[in-house]
C-alpha angles and dihedrals in degrees: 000000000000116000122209141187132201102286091037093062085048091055095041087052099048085054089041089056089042089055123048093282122092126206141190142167117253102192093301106335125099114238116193109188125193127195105245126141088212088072078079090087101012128107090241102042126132137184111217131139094024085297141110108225139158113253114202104199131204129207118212099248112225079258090079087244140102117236101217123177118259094243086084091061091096093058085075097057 
């Protein structure tokens, strides 16, 4: 698992947007959104920007930090 704090979520987010992923902040959750016409029928999925796409969200632990897979490391290369 990847732990971030505060600024490393900011970070993350600015090289996701910069990438195909969107993200956003829902109160104080991490949303990362990708384009894909299957979130039609899926559990996650979410309509935004005229588009269906699947939303991986991410609580704030009682640590202060996001717990994030490691799959998003290489965002910070």
């Amino acid at each position: 698992m990847l732990h971030l704090y505060e600024n490393g979520v900011e970070i993350l987010r600015k090289k996701l947007n910069e990438k195909k992923l969107e993200s956003y902040w829902e109160n104080y959750n991490l949303i990362i959104w990708k384009k894909d016409s299957g979130g039609f029928s899926n559990t996650k999925g979410v309509y935004r920007n005229n588009n269906w796409g699947i939303a991986h969200e991410f609580s704030v632990t009682s640590k202060g930090t996001w717990e994030l897979p490691l799959k998003y490391v290489r965002y910070f290369k």
